[in-house]
C-alpha positions as CSV (number, residue, x, y, z in Angstrom):
1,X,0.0,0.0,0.0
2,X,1.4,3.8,-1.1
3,X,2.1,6.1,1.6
4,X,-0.5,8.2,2.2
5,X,-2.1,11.5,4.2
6,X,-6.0,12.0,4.7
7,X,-8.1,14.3,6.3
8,X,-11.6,15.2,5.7
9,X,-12.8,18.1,7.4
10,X,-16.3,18.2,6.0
11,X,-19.3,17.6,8.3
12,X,-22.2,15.4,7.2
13,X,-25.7,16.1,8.2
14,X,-27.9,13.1,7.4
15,X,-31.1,12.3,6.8
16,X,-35.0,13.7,6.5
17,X,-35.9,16.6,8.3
18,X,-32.4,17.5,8.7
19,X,-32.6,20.9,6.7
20,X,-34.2,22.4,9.7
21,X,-31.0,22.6,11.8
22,X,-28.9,24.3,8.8
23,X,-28.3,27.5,10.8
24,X,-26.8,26.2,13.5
25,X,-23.6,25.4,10.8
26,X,-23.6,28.8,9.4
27,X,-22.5,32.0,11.5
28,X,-25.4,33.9,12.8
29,X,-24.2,37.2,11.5
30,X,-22.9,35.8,8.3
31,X,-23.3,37.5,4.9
32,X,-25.0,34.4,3.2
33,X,-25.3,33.8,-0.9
34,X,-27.4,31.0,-1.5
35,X,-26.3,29.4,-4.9
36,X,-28.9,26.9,-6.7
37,X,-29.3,25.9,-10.6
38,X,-33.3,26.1,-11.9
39,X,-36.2,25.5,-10.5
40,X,-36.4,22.2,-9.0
41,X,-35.8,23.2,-5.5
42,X,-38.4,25.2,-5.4
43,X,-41.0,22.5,-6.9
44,X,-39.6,20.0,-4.4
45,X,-39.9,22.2,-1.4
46,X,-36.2,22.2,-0.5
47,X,-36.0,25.8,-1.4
48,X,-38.9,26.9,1.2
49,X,-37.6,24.7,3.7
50,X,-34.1,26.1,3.2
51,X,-35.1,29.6,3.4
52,X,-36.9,28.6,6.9
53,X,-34.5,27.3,8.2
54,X,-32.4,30.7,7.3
55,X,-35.0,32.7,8.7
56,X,-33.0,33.9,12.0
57,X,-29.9,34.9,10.6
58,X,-28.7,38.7,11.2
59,X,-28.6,39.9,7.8
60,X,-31.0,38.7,4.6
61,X,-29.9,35.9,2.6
62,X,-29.3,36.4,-1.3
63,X,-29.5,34.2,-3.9
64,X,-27.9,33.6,-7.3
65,X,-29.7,31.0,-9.7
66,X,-29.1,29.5,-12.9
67,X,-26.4,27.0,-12.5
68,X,-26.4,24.9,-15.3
69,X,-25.8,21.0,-15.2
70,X,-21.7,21.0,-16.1
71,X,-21.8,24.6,-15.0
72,X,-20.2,27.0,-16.9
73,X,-17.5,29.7,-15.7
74,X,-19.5,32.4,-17.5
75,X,-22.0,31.9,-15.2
76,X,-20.4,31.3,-12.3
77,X,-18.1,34.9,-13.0
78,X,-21.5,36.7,-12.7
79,X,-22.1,35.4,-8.8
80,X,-18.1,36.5,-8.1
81,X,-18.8,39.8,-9.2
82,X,-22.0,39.7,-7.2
83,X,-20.3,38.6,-4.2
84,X,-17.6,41.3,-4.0
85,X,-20.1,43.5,-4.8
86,X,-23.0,42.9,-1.7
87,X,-19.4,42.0,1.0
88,X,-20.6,38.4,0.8
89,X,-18.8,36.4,3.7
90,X,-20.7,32.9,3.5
91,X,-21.9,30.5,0.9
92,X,-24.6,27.8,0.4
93,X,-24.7,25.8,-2.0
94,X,-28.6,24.2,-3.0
95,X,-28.6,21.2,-5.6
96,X,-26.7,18.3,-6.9
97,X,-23.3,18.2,-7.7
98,X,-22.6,20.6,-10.3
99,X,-24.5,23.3,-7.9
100,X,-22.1,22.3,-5.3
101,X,-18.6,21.6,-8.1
102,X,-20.2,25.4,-9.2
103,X,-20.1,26.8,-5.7
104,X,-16.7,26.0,-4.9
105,X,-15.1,27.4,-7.8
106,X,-17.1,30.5,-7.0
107,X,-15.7,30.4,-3.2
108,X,-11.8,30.0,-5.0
109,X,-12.2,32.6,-7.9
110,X,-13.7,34.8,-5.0
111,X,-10.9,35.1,-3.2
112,X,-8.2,35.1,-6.0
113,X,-6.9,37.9,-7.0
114,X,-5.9,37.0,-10.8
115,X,-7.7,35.9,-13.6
116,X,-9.8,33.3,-12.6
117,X,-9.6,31.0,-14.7
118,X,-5.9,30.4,-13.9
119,X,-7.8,27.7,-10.9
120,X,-8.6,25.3,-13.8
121,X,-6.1,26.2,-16.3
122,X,-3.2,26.2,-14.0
123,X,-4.8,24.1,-11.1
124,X,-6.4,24.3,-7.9
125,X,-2.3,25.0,-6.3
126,X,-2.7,28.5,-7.0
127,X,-5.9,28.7,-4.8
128,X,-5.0,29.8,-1.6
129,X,-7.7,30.7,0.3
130,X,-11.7,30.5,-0.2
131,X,-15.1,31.8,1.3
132,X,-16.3,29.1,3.7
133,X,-19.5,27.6,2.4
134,X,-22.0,24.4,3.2
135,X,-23.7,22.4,1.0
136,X,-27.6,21.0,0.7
137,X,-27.4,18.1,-1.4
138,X,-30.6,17.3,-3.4
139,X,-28.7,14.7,-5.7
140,X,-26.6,11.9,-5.2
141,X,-24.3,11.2,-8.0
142,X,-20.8,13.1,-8.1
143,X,-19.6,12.9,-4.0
144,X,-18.8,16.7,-4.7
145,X,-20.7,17.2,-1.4
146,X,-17.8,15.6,1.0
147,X,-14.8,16.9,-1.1
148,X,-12.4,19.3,-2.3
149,X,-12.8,18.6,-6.3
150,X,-14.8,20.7,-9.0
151,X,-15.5,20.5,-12.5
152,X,-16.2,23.4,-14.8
153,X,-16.9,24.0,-18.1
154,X,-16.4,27.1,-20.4
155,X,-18.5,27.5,-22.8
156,X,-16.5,30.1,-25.0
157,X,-13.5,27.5,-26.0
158,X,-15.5,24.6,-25.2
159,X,-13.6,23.1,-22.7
160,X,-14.3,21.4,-19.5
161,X,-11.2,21.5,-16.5
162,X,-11.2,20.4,-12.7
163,X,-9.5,21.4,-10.1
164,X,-8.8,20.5,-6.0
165,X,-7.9,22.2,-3.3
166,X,-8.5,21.8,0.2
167,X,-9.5,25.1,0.7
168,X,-13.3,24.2,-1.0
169,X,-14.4,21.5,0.9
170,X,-17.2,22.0,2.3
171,X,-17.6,23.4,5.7
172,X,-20.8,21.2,6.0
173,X,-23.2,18.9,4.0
174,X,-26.8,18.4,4.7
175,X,-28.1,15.0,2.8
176,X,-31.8,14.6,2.9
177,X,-32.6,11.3,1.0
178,X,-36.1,12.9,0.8
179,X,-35.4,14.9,-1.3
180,X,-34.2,12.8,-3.7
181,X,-38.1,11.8,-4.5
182,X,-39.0,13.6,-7.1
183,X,-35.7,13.5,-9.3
184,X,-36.2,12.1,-13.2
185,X,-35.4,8.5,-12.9
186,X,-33.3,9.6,-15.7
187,X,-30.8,11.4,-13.1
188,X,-31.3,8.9,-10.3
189,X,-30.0,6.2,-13.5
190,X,-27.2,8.7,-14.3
191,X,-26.5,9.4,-10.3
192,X,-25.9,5.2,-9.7
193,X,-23.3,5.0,-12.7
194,X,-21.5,7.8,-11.9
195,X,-20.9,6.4,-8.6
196,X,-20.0,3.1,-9.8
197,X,-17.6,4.4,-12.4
198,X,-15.8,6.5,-9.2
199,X,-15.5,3.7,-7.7
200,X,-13.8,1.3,-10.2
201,X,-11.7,4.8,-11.0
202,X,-10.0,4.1,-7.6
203,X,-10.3,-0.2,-7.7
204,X,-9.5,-1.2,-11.1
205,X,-6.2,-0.8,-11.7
206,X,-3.1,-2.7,-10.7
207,X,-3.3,-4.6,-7.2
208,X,-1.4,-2.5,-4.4
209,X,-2.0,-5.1,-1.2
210,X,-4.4,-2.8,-0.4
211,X,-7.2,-5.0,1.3
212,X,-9.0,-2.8,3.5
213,X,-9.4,0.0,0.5
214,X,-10.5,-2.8,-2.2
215,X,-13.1,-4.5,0.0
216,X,-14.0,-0.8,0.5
217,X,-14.4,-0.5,-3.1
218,X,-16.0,-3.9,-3.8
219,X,-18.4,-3.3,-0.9
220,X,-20.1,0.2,-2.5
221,X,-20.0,-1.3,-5.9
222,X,-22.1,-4.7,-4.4
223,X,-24.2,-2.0,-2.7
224,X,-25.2,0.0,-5.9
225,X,-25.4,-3.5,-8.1
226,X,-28.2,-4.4,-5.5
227,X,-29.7,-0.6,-5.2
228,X,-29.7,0.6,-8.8
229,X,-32.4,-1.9,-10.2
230,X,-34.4,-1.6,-6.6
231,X,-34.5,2.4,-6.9
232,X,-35.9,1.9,-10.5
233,X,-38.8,-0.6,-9.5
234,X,-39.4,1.4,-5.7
235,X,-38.9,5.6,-6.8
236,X,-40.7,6.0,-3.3
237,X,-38.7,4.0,-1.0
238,X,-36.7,6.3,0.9
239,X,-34.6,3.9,2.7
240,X,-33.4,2.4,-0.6
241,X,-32.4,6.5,-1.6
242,X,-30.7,6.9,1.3
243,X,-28.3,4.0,0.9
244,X,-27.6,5.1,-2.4
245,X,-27.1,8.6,-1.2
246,X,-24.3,7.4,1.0
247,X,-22.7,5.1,-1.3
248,X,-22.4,8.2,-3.9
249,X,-21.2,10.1,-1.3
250,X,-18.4,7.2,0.2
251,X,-17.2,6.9,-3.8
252,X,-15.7,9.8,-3.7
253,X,-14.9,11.7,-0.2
254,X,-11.2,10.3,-0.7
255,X,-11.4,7.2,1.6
256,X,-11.4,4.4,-0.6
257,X,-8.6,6.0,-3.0
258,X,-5.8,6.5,-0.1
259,X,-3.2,4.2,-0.5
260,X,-4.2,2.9,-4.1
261,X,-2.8,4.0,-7.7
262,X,-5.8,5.6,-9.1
263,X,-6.9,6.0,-13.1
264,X,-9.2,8.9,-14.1
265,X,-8.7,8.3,-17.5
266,X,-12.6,7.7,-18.3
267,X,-13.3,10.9,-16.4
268,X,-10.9,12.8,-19.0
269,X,-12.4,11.0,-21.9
270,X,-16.1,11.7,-19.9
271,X,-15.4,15.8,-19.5
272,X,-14.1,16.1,-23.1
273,X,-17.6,14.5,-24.7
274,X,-19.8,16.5,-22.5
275,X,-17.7,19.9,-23.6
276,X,-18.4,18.7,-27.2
277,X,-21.6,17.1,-27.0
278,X,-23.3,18.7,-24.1
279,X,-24.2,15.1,-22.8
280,X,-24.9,14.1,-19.6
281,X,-21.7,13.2,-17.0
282,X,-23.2,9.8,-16.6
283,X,-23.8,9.4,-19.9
284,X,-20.0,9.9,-21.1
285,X,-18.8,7.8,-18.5
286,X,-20.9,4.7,-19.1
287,X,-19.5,5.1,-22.8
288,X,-16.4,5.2,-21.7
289,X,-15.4,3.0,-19.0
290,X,-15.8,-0.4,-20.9
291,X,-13.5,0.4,-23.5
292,X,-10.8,2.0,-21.3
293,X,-11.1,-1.4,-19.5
294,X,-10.7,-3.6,-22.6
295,X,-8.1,-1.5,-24.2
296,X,-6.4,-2.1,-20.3
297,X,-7.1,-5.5,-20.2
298,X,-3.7,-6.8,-19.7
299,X,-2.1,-3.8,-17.4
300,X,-5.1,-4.5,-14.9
301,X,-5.6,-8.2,-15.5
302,X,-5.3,-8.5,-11.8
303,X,-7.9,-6.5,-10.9
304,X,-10.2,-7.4,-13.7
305,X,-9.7,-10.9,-12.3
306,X,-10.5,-9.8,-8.9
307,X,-13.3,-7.8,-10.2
308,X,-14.7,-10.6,-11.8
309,X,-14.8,-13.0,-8.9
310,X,-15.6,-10.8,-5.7
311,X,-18.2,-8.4,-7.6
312,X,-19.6,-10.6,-10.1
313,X,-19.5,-13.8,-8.8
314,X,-17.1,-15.3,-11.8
315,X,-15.1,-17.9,-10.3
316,X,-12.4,-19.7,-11.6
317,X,-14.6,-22.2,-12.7
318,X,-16.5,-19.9,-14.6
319,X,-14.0,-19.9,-17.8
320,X,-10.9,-18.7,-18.9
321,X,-9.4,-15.8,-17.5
322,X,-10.0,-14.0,-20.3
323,X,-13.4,-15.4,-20.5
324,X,-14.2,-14.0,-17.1
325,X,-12.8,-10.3,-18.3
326,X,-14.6,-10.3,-20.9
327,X,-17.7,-11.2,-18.9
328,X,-17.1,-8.8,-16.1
329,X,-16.4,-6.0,-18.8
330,X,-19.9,-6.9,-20.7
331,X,-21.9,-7.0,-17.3
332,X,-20.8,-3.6,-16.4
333,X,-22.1,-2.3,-19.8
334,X,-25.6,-4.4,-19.3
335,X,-26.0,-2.7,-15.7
336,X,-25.2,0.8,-17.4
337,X,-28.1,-0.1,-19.8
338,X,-30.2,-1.3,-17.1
339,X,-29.7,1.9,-15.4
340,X,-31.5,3.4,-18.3
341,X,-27.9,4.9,-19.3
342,X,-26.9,3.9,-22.8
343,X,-23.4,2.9,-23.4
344,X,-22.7,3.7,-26.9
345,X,-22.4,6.4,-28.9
346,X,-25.0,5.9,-31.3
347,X,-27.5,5.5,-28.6
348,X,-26.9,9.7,-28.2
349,X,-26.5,9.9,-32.0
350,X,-23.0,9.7,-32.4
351,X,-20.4,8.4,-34.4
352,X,-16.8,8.5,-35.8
353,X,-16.6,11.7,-36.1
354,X,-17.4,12.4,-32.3
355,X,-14.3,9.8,-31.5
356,X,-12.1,12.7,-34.0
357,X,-13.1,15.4,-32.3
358,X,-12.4,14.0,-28.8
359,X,-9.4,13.1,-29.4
360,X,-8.6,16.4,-31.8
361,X,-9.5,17.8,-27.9
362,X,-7.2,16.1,-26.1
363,X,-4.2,16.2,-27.8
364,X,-5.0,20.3,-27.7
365,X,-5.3,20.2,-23.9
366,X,-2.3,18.1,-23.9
367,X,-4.4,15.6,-22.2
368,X,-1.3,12.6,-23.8
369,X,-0.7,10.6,-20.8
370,X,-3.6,9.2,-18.5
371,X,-4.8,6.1,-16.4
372,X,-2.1,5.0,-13.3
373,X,0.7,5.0,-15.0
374,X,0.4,7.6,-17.4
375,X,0.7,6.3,-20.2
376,X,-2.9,6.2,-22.3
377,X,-2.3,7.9,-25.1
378,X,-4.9,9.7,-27.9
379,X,-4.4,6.5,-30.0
380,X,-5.4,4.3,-27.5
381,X,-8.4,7.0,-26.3
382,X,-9.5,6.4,-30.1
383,X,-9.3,2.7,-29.8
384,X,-11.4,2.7,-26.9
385,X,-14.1,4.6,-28.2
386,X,-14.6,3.0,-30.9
387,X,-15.3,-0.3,-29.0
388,X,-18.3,2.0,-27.7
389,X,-19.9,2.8,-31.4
């Protein structure tokens, strides 16, 4: 196992009802911007119950909307510039996880005093400092909510960048699975893969005799395998939201990638077809990941293997070695689709020329060297979407 440091300093406030006690996590005589993206806070009831709950607090609460899904730095500029101009001290973020990936940017570029967009063009080591803020998490998909990554795209050249810092995580995260209800099954399809996909991102690479962290990983990816088809046949159980609230949440607060090499090459493949395409997260991912793994097949035979057996039940017995990768490989693209998230391009009405312009993209960005050792190339990016036509 690699050498490691964590710390999480982000405080999780679960389950229903639990809006109600957001102001005892904010300062009373704070200077609160309450950051959400369209209306579906306020046809859920979160955003009345939010504002309730912000009812004591010394000075109104203001608000900034429009935060679009993959938000955009445009955007985001505007509540900066609103910030500085109303002495803003204190953020809130109200949504899923671009709301939250949206907010933190804003708390960065707040507090930096160059251009801006040096955070995701040079990297979140220039941010020094942020405004505190807290998070209410109405959808469970990208574990922004519990830590100190963002994602954010610019319209203008078309590109989409992260950054991390510790500086943005959140002070603060209230998760009410309730809230969760009324969300498209569409997006609760799209938030179970993007958990899954986090997951494998930190567990299938090259074995590390890493135990604890892969039984960690196996565990959350049994746990959504079992959830996923539940939450599409039960929309109204919240116990079964909860659990996959958590599990979203657990894929990506840091804890099961400390210690482990980790590959994020399907998350750079994922970011480039949504700047593109305008696709969903999800959606880019599920294309994605099964070709990164079968274009990998040999560097992470190990996992794949281990994969295979603990996740999917393929034994030895079960075939070939090969066989069993293969199997594993094509049972992660069937749960995708089963998910009600297609896994090809053609099922978004794409084709060759999408896999060109991706990787026309990443050789721009420079983007020449990914997965865990670094060494994923544009070629092999092309190879591996074209297993996904």
């Amino acid at each position: 196992m690699q050498n490691f440091e964590f710390h999480n300093p982000t405080r999780i406030i679960f389950g229903v009802g639990q809006i109600a006690s957001l102001a005892k996590h904010i300062p009373s005589n704070a200077r609160v911007l309450m950051l959400y993206g369209g209306g579906s806070i306020k046809a859920n009831g979160t955003y009345d119950e939010v504002r309730a709950a912000l009812a004591g607090l010394e000075h109104p609460v203001l608000e900034f909307a429009g935060i679009e899904p993959n938000p955009r730095y445009e955007t985001l500029m505007k509540a900066v510039e609103l910030i500085h101009r109303e002495n803003i001290d204190f953020l809130l973020a109200v949504g899923g996880g671009s709301v939250v990936d949206g907010t933190k940017f804003v708390a960065a570029a707040a507090a930096y005093d160059g251009d801006a967009w040096d955070i995701l063009k040079i990297g979140g080591k220039v941010v020094k400092a942020a405004l505190p803020f807290g998070a209410v998490l109405t959808l469970p998909a990208t574990g922004s909510e519990m830590n100190s990554a963002s994602v954010i795209s610019r319209a203008e050249t078309q590109e989409k960048r992260a950054f991390m810092s510790p500086h943005v995580y959140p002070r603060f995260s209230v998760l009410d699975p309730a809230k969760t209800l009324t969300l498209p099954l569409r997006q609760v399809g799209n938030g179970v893969v993007d958990a899954f996909v986090h997951t494998t991102e930190q567990y299938l690479t090259y074995p590390a005799n890493a135990p604890v962290l892969d039984r960690f990983a196996e565990g959350l990816l049994q746990t959504l395998l079992e959830l996923g088809p539940q939450v599409l046949a039960r929309p109204d159980d919240v116990e079964v939201r909860a659990n996959i609230m958590w599990s979203a949440t657990m894929a990506l607060n840091g804890l099961i990638g400390v210690g482990v090499p980790q590959d994020w090459a399907t998350h750079g493949i994922g970011h480039e077809l949504t700047a593109l395409f305008g696709l969903d997260h999800a959606q880019t991912l599920a294309i994605a990941l099964p070709g990164v793994l079968q274009i990998r097949r040999e560097a992470k035979r190990g996992k794949l293997l281990q994969y295979a057996e603990r996740v999917w039940g393929l034994h030895a017995g079960k075939g070939t070695e090969d066989e069993r990768i293969d199997a594993a490989i094509g049972n992660t693209r069937a749960f995708f689709e089963q998910m009600g998230v297609p896994t090809r391009l053609s099922g978004y009405g794409l084709g060759s020329e999408a896999i060109d312009a991706v990787v026309a993209a990443m050789e721009t960005a420079g983007l020449t060297g990914l997965g865990e050792r670094r060494d994923i190339t544009p070629a092999d990016v092309r190879k591996a979407l074209q297993l996904s036509l």
